[in-house]
N, C-alpha and C positions, 0 to 999 in steps of 0.2 A: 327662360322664356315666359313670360305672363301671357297668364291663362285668359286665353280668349272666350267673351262671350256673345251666347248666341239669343238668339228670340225666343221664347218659349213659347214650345208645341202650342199647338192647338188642341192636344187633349191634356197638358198641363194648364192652359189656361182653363179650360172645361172642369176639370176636379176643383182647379182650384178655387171658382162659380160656387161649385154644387159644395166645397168642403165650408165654404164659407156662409152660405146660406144654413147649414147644418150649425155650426158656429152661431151665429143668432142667435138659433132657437133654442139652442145644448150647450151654450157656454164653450169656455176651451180650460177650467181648472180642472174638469176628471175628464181631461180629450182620449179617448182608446182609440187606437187605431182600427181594431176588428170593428169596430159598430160605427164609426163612422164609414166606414169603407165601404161595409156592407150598406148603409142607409144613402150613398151616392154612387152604387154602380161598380165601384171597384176592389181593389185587394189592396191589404196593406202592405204588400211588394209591390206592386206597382207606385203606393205613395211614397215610399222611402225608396225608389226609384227616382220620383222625378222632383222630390222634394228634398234628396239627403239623407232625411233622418226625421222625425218626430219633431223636435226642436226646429226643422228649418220649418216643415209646415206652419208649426205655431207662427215662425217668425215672418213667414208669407202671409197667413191670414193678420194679423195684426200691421200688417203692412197695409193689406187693403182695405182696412178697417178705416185706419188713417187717409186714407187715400177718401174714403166716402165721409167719412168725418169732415176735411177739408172741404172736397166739394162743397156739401150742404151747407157748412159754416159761410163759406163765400156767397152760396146763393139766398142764406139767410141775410146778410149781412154786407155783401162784398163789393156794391156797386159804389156810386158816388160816396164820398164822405159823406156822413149824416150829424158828426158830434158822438162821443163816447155813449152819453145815457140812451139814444135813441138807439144807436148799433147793439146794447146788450136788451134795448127792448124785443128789436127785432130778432137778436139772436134768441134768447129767453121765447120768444113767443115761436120759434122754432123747436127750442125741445119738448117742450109741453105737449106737440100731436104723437096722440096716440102711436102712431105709425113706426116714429123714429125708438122707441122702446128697445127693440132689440139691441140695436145700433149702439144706445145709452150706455144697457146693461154691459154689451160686449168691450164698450171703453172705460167701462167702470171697473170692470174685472182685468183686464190689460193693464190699468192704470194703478192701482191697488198691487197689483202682483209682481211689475215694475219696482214697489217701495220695498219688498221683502227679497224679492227673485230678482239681484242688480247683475244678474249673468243669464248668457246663453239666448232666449229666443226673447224672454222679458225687458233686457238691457236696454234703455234707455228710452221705454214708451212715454212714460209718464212725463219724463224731461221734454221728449218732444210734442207729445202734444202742449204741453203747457206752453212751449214755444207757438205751436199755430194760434192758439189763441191769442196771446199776447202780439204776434203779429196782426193776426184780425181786428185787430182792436183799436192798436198803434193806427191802421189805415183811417182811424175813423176819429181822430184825435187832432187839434190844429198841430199843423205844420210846427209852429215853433215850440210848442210843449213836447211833441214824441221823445225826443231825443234828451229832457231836461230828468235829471232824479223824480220830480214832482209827478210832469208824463209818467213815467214808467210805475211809479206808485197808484195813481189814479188809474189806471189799467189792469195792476197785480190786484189791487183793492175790486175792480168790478170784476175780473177774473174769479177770485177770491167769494163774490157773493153769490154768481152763477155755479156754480161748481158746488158747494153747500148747498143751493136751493136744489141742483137738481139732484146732488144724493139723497135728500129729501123726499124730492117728488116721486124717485124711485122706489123709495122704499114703504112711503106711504100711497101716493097716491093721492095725495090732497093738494089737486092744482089751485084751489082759490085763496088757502091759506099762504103756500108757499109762494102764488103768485104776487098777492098784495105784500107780501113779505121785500121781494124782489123788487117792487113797484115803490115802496118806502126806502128802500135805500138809493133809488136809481134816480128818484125825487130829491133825495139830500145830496145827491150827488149832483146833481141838474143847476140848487140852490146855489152850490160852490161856482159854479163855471161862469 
């Protein structure tokens, strides 16, 4: 008989809140249970209670990670077609506020540990995000290119330059460099269209 499921509590979704906001700030490569627990109110039985195991947690928090990645890329990005170079301006000019940093780092580390860790709670983050993008993008592409070799090239290609620029900007910090960096390829890319 398959296993039926249900809605998750409301003090699962509540940890799940508070374990993820902790995430942000503390990463998830050295995640301990006892000090996250303790830094959100609860015990690590209660979290390998309503999460499984260690591993489902991670693979809940990097679920919602995705889920707010998503959002924001859409709200950067997600309304009317604009034309490819404009959608990665506007995206680009989304990861650069300060604000979203956490967010960055936390997809950075998900997505990196994805390429080493291809099992268990990491399986398949990288692949999928790289799919949201490429679909965020695709939307923003004429109709008759999405679907050509070419399409999907000029997409992987500004994927390709966003993604670089912003390990970059995370690691350095130098938004005017990396910017005009971003802004020279998104111009040669403009050139082509």
């Amino acid at each position: 008989m398959p296993e039926e499921r249900t809605a998750p509590s409301a003090r699962h979704a509540e940890l799940l809140e508070a374990a993820y906001r902790y995430a942000l700030e503390n990463g998830l490569a050295d995640l301990s249970l006892r000090p996250l627990a303790a830094a959100i109110g609860s015990s690590p039985r209660v979290l390998i209670f309503l999460f499984g195991s260690k591993e489902g947690l991670v693979r809940a928090l990097l679920t919602r990670a995705r889920e707010d990645e998503r959002a924001l890329l859409d709200g950067a990005a997600g309304g009317d077609p604009v034309g490819l170079a404009d959608a990665a301006r506007q995206v680009w000019s989304w990861l650069v506020e300060p604000e979203r940093r956490p967010l960055l780092r936390l997809w950075v580390e998900g997505y990196a540990r994805s390429l080493v860790d291809s099992d268990g709670a990491w399986a398949g983050f990288g692949t999928d995000t790289v799919e949201d993008w490429l679909t965020l993008l695709a939307r923003h592409q004429p109709e008759g290119e999405r679907s050509t070799p070419e399409g999907a090239a000029r997409r992987t290609a500004v994927l390709a330059v966003l993604r670089g620029a912003l390990l970059d900007l995370l690691a350095t910090g130098q938004e005017a460099r990396v910017g005009a960096a971003v802004e020279l390829q998104l111009d040669l890319l403009d050139s082509r269209a």
